[in-house]
C-alpha positions, 0 to 999 in steps of 0.5 A: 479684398487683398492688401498690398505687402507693404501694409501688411507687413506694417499692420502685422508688426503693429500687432506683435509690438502691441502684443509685446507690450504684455508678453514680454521676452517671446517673440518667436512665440508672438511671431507663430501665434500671429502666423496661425492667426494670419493662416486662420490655422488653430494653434495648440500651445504646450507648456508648464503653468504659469508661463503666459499662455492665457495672457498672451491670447488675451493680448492678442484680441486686445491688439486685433480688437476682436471678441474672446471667449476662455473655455477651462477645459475639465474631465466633468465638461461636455459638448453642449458647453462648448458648442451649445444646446436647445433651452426650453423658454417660455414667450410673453403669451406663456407658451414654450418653446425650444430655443438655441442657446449659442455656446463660446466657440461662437467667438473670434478667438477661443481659448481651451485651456488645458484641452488634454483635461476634458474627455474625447467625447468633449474634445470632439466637439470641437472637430467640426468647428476646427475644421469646417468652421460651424457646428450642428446642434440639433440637426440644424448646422450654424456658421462660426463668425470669421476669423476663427481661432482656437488657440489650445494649451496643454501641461506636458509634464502632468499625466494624472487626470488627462486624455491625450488629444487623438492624431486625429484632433491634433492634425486639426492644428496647424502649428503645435508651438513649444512655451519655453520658461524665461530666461533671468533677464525675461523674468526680471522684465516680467516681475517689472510688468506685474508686480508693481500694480500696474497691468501694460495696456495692450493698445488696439493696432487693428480691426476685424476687416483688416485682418479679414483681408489680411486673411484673405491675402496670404494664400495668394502669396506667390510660391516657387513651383521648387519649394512646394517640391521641397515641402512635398519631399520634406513631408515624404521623407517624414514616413518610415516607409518612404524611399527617402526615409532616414535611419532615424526616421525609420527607427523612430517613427511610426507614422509621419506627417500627413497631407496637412502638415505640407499645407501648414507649411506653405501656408504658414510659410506665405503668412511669414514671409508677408510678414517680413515685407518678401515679394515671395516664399523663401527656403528659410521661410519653409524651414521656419514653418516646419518643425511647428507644422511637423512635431505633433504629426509624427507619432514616435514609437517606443524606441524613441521614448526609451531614448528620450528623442523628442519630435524636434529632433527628428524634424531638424534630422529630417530638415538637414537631410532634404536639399532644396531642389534647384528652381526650374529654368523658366522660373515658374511660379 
């Protein structure tokens, strides 16, 4: 069932201010953790320890009032603890038998901690749940409860020990988000919050049905014919290849977005402008959504790694270089 814009607006503003009460200092990355959330798109967190990462997808199933399960993701962890596996029991009669012992990807928001640790064998497991939303254990496929988010972090700066997710795996994310350290005033906040003995309280600001239908609500959300051109373009002008390719694309990239970062645009665009009580999609909100969407589906050659040119830079030069196309006379959505 669809909800009307203006409680749905309410109802996520609710959120990210209950959120808040427990991260402090980053709303953009409440904002994009909220817009994956509102998308059903997984998001892979990236940033040094210590910054919150853990505690705000804590925050963030205290707010919406749903079940969480933390996986702590090691070179030694397989599939089977992730998704499960057949334990032989025994009845009150003595006889055995095999029965399925669900794992905690059976959750509404799972939290993989350190992804990059755990071996491709291990990291795979987790495929099929991204995308379709179950998992087949033992020949026999079981359906995931809804909503289902995988909310993944990984160090960038430490290398030793790791396994790089594959392009394949990362494209499974819809929003690749950057967790910068506080500033001076953010931090002064944060020692206020966590060194006096007392933990903030994360009040309940909504229900699984309601974000159900909030869920259900944001792929309808109109968008101009125009601006899905202005994402098919901004997504084309990503490969190296493409006629409308940059120098710095095409010296810098290797290969650009494919088919799923233009959705996670769109979608995540629609979610952001609900968001912001809009009747509809806007350029900015396209624009928002974009460098998220894009960084971690681009892969960079070894020119860009001998020039320090990170991912960001490339998407703003891609951004600055697509104009938005004129709406077309009739207005059709």
């Amino acid at each position: 069932m669809n909800m009307d814009l203006d409680r749905y607006q309410q109802t996520a503003l609710s959120i990210e201010a209950a959120v808040g009460a427990r991260i402090a200092g980053q709303p953009e990355l409440i904002r994009q953790t909220l817009v994956g959330l509102l998308a059903e798109g997984h998001v892979l967190l990236e940033g040094v320890p210590g910054l919150g990462k853990t505690e705000l997808v804590k925050a963030f199933s205290e707010a919406i009032g749903v079940d969480f399960a933390r996986v702590q993701f090691t070179p030694d962890l397989m599939p089977a603890d992730i998704v499960g596996t057949q334990v032989l029991s025994e009845d009150e009669a003595g006889r055995r038998k095999f029965e399925y012992q669900p794992g905690p990807v059976f959750t509404n928001l799972l939290l993989a901690d350190e992804i990059n640790r755990a071996t491709p064998k291990t990291q795979a497991a987790l495929l099929e749940a991204m995308q379709e939303r179950q998992v087949t254990v033992a020949g026999r496929t079981r359906d995931l409860p809804r909503p289902f988010l995988v909310l993944a972090t990984q160090n960038p700066i430490e290398l030793e020990g790791t396994y790089p997710l594959p392009e394949a795996q990362l494209d499974r994310f819809m929003f690749k988000v950057t967790v910068s350290p506080p500033t001076s005033e953010v931090m002064e906040e944060i020692l206020r919050r966590t060194t006096g003995g007392f933990v903030p309280e994360v009040p309940l600001a909504t229900d699984v049905e309601t974000i159900s239908s909030m869920i259900a609500t944001t792929p309808g959300h109109p968008v101009a014919g125009h601006l899905l051109t202005y994402v098919s373009r901004i997504v084309e002008a990503s490969q190296p290849d493409g006629n409308t390719a940059t120098p710095p694309v095409k010296r810098y990239v290797r290969w650009g977005s494919s088919p799923r970062g233009a959705q996670a645009i769109v979608l995540a665009a629609k979610a952001a402008s609900l968001i912001e009580g809009r009747s509809h999609v806007s350029a900015e909100d396209i624009r928002w959504a974009a460098p998220a969407a894009l960084r971690h589906r681009l892969v960079l050659g070894y020119e860009a790694a001998a020039e320090g040119v990170k991912p960001d830079v490339i998407v703003e030069e891609i951004l600055n270089s697509t104009p938005e196309p004129k709406p077309d006379i009739r207005g059709t959505p």
